[in-house]
N, C-alpha and C positions, 0 to 999 in steps of 0.2 A: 736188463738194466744197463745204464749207460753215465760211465761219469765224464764233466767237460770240466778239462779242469778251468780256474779262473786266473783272474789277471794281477791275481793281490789282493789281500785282504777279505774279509768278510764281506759274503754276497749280500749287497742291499734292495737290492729288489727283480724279480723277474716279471717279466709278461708274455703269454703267450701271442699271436697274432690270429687273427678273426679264422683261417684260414688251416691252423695250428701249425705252421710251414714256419715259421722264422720263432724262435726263446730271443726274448732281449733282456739281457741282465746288466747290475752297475754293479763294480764292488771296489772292496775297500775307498779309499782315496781318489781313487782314480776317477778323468772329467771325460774319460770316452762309453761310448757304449757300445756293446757288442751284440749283436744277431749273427744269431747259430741259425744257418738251415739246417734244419733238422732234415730233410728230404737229400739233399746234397754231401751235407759233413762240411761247408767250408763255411767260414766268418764271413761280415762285414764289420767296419768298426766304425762308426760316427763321431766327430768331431765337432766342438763349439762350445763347449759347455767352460766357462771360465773355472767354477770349483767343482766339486767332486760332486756325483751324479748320485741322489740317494732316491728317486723315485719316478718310476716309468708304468705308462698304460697305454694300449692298444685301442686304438677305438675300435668300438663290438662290431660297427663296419664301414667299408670303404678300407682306405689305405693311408690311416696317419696316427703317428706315433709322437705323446706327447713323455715329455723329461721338466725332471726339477733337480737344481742343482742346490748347495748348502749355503748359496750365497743371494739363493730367491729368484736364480733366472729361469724361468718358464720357457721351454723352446715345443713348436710343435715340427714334428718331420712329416714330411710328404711323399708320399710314394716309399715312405721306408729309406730314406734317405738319397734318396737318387735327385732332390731337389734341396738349395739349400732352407734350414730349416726357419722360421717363423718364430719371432721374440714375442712372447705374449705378456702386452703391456698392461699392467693392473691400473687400478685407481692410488694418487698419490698416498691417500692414509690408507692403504691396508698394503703397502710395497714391497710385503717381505711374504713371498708365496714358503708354506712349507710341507704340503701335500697337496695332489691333485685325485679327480677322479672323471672318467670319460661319461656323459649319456647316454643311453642305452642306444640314442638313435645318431649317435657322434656329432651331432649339429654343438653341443657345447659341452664346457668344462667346469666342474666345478673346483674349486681353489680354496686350500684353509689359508690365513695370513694371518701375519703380526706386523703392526708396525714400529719395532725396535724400540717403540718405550711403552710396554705394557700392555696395548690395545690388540686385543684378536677377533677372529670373527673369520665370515667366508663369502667367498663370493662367485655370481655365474658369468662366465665368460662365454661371449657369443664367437661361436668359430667365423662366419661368416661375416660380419659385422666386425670384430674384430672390437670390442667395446664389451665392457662390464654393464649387464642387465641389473642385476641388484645384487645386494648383500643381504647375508644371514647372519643373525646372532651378532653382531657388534659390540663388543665389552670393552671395557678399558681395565679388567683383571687381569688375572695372570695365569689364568687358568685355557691353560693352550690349545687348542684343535689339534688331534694325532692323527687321525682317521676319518674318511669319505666314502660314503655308499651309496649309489643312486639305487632305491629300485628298480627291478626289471619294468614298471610301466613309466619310468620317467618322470615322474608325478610327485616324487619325492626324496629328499635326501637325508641320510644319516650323519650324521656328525657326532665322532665322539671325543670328547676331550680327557687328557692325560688326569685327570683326576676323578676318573669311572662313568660320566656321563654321558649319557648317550639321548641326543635331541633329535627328533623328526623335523624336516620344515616343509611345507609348499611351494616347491620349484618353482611356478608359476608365478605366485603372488610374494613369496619369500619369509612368507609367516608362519610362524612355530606352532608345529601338529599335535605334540606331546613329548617332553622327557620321560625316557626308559629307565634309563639305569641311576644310580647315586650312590655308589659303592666305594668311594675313596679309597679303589685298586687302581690299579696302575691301567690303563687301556692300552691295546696293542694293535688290533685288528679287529675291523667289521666285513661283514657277509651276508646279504642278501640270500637268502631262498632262491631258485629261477621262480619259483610262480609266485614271491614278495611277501608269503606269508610269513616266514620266520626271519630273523636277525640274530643273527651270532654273534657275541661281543669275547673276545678276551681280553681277560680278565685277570692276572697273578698267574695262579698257578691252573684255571678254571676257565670255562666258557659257560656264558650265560646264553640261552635261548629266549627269544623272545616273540612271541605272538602279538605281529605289528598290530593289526586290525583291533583288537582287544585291550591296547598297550598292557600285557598281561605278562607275566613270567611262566614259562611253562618248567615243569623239571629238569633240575639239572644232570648234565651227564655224570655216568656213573662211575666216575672216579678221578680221580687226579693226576698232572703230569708233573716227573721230580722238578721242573726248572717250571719258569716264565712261558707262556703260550704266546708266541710273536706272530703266529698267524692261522688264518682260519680261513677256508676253501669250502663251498658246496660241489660235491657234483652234479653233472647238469641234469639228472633228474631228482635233485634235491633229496633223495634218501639217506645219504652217505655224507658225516662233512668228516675233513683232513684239516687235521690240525700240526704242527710245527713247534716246538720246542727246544728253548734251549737244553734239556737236560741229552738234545743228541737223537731224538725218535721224531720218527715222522706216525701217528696216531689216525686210527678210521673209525666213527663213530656211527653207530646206526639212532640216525636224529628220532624215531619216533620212540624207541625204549632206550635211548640214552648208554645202551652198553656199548662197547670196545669189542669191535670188530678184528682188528688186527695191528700191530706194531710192529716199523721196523729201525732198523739203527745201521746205518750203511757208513758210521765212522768219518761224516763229515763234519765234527766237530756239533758246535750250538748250530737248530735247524732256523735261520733269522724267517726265511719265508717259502709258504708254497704257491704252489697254481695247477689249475687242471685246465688241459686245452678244451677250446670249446666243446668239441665233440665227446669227451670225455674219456677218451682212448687212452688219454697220455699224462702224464702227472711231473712235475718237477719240484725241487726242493732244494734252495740255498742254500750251504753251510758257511763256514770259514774258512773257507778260501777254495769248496768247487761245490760242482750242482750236480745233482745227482738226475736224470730223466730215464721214466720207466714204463711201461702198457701196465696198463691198470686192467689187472683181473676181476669179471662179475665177481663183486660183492654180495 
């Protein structure tokens, strides 16, 4: 086990890279981001971000690394930062990005937005093209987009909004598959299966499973965490998810009989978010104010 400590403030987002060689995390306030080589021990730090950097993702492959900042600038890095970075320009009514998420095959992005008087909704951005393909779910409530999940074949995206609801759409065509969830919790994190058949929603204090294919609810896990579940991780042979909480534990569930595998509490305050590197070797978890990185024992 290995702590790195951080730059200030509460860790807001990690990612590992395709590769599991570079953790990129944002935290507190701060508008830089940092990659840890994990293989080496030294930093890089990335620069450009006007406000403070609250969400980062790796594309699953190639070498680009896309950031959102609290002020809606979308940048994409290249090569990891060794080129300068890419303003990703939305369409003028949805202007205000406030989560992002990469496609399985990194050609695009998808993007939740508001546009600063009430209207939300999301949309795909094409990397290549550099232009907005269509939007999803367009509303003029107020009911916000928190969370992005493409499945593992591409073909579909998760959306869930801060008021428990959790929408499927048609990447392609950009039409709505079926709503999941309507549980007037709080939403925090969504999660793909690697083989797409479950989705994991936190939820309060709970995670809901979901059996896409059926839009069905399957049992829920077998117990509860004291605080808010801020985030939710599959490992990559989908037996195992890790969940994050602020009551301070990082949580392993064994997804087909819903019990608690194991829990630990490494004293880095509320756990805001986890990640498992692709290969599955390696695990990280944000607290308030460092990150904890460790090999992950056969479960």
């Amino acid at each position: 086990m290995r702590v790195v400590k951080g730059t200030g403030g509460r860790i807001r987002d990690l990612a590992f890279s395709p590769d599991g060689r570079w953790l990129a995390s944002a935290a507190g306030r701060g508008r830089v981001i940092t990659l840890c080589d994990l293989a080496q021990g030294n930093r890089k730090r990335l620069r450009g971000h006007p406000g403070w950097v609250r969400r980062l993702a790796f594309a699953p492959v190639g070498d680009q690394l896309a950031s959102l900042d609290n002020y809606g600038r979308a940048l994409l890095w290249r090569r990891y930062g060794d080129e300068l970075p890419t303003q990703i320009n939305v369409a003028s009514d949805s202007a205000f990005p406030n989560n992002l998420a990469f496609a399985p095959d990194g050609r695009m992005l998808a993007l939740s937005c508001w546009d600063g008087v009430g209207g939300h909704g999301a949309l795909l951005w094409d990397i290549a093209s550099e232009r907005v393909l269509h939007t999803f779910g367009r509303t003029t409530t107020t009911t916000l987009f928190t969370s992005l999940a493409f499945a593992p074949d591409g073909q579909t995206l998760a959306s869930g909004q801060v008021d428990g609801t959790v929408h499927l759409w048609d990447v392609a065509r950009g039409n709505r598959l079926a709503t999941l969830v309507q549980r007037l919790k709080v939403l925090n994190s969504l999660s793909y299966s690697p083989d797409g058949r479950i989705l994991a929603v936190a939820l309060g204090l709970t995670v809901a499973l979901w059996d896409v294919a059926r839009a069905a609810e399957l049992p829920p896990l077998q117990g509860k965490q004291a605080g808010p579940v801020w985030s939710v991780a599959f490992t990559p042979d989908g037996q195992t998810l890790m969940t994050g909480s602020t009551d301070g534990t990082v949580k392993f569930w064994d997804v087909a009989t819903g019990r608690e595998r194991s829990a630990f509490d490494w004293g880095i305050g509320r756990v805001h978010v986890v990640a498992f590197a692709p290969d599955g070797m390696r695990a990280a978890a944000g607290g308030d104010g460092d990150i904890v990185i460790w090999d992950v024992d056969p479960l």
